[in-house]
N, C-alpha and C positions, 0 to 999 in steps of 0.2 A: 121588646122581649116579653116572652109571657111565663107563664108557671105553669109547670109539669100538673096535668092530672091524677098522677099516680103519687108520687113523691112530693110535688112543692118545689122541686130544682127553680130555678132560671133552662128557659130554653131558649133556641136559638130561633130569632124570626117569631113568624107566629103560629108554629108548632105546638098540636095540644102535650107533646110528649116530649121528657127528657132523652138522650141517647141510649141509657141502659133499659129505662121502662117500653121504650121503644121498641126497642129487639126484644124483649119480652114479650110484649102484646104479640109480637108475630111469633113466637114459640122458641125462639132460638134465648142466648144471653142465660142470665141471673136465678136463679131461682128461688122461692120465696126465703130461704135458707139465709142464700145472697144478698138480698135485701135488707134481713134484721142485721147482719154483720155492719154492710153497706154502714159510712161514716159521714153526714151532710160538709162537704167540703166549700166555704165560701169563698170568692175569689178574693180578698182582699184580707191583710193581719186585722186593720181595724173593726171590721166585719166582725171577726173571731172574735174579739175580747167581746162584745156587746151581749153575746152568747150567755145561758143560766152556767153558774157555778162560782168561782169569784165574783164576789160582789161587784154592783159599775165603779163604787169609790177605792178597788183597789189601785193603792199607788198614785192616787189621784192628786197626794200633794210632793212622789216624787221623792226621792232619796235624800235630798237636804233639807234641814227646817231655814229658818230665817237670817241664822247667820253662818251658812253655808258647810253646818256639818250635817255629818248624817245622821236620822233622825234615829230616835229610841226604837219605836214603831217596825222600821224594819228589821231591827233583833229581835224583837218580839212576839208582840202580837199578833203582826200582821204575816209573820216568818210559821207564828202557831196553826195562825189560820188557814194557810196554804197547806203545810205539812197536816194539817189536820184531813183537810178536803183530798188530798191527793191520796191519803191513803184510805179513808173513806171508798175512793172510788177504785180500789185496788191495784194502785199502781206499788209498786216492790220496790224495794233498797235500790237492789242492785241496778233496774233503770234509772233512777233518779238520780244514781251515784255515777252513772252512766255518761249524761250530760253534764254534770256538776264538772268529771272529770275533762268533761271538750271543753268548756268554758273556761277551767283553770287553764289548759294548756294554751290556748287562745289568748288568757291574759298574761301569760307567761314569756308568750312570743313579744306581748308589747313592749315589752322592755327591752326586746331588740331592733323595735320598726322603726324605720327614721320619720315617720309621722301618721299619725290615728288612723289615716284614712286606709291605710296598709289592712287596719285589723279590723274593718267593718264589714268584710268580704266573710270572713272566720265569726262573725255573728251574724249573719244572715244566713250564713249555712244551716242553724241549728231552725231554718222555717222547712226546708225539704226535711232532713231530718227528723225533725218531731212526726211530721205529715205521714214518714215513711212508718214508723213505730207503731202511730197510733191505726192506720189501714192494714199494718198485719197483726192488729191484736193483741200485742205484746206488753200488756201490763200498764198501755200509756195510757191515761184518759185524757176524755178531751179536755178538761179540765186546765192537763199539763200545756197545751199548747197556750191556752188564755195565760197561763204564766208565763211564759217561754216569750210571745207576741206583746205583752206587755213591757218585759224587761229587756228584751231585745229593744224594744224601740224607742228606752229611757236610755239603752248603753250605748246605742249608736253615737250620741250625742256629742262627747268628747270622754276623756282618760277618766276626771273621778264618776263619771256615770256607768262607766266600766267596770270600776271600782264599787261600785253601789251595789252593781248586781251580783256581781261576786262576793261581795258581804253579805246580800240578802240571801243568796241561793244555800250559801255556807250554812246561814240560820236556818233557813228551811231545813235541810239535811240533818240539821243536829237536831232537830226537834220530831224530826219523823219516826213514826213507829208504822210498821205491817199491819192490815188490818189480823188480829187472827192469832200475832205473836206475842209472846210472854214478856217482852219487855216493856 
């Protein structure tokens, strides 16, 4: 596989051009407009998180300390740090509050699943999701998915990992402010 001359993508074979720069170069496709919008989409979540915005050591020791509660850190600081960056990069209440609200009802349901594995379909969904949000512009930064791909894939784990991101996501929310508003 090689890399797009135009953009940087991954191509397919060894094509100097992605699909969309491709149909460009012959006149048809994207226009330069298209482009700045255009969101670099990696094929993989771990790929994502690697990405500049959240730091790499976020979460990096995980929702519990040493003797299996969960840490200060994720009410916190590290709850600050996120709500800080996400609205930095102007993402709004109301989306955040958006997903906060899939993931409550997702954990909500578990209490009726006859076992975990039932509810890891209902967090995986929030990866099309995110993806959808942030390619039509709506307030999501990329930012949000390094969050999303992060705790998504400490929740999968089993019930209190579930429980973690639900505690953390909660802190994030209460700590968030608009960029721009009086609170």
């Amino acid at each position: 596989m090689g890399k797009c001359k135009a953009c940087g993508k991954q191509t397919m074979g060894n094509y100097e051009y992605c699909m969309q720069c491709n149909i460009a170069q012959r006149g048809g496709g994207p226009t330069d407009k298209d482009k700045r919008k255009r969101k670099d989409f990696s094929s993989s979540p771990a790929e994502q998180i690697k990405r500049p915005g959240l730091e790499e050591d976020y979460l990096k020791n995980g929702y519990f300390n040493d003797k299996g509660y969960l840490r200060e850190e994720i009410f916190t600081s590290e709850a600050m740090r996120v709500a800080e960056i996400l609205s930095a990069k102007g993402m709004t209440r109301a989306s955040l509050r958006r997903f906060y609200n899939k993931l409550r009802g997702i954990y909500s349901r578990f209490k009726d699943a006859k076992n975990f594995e039932e509810i890891k379909a209902g967090l995986y969904s929030f990866y099309p999701n995110v993806a959808d949000a942030i390619s039509r512009n709506s307030n999501v930064p990329e930012e949000f998915r390094q969050f999303i791909y992060t705790n998504v894939g400490l929740a999968v784990k089993d019930s209190d990992h579930l429980k973690g991101f639900v505690e953390h996501f909660q802190s994030v929310l209460a700590y968030f402010k608009e960029s721009g508003s009086r609170r």
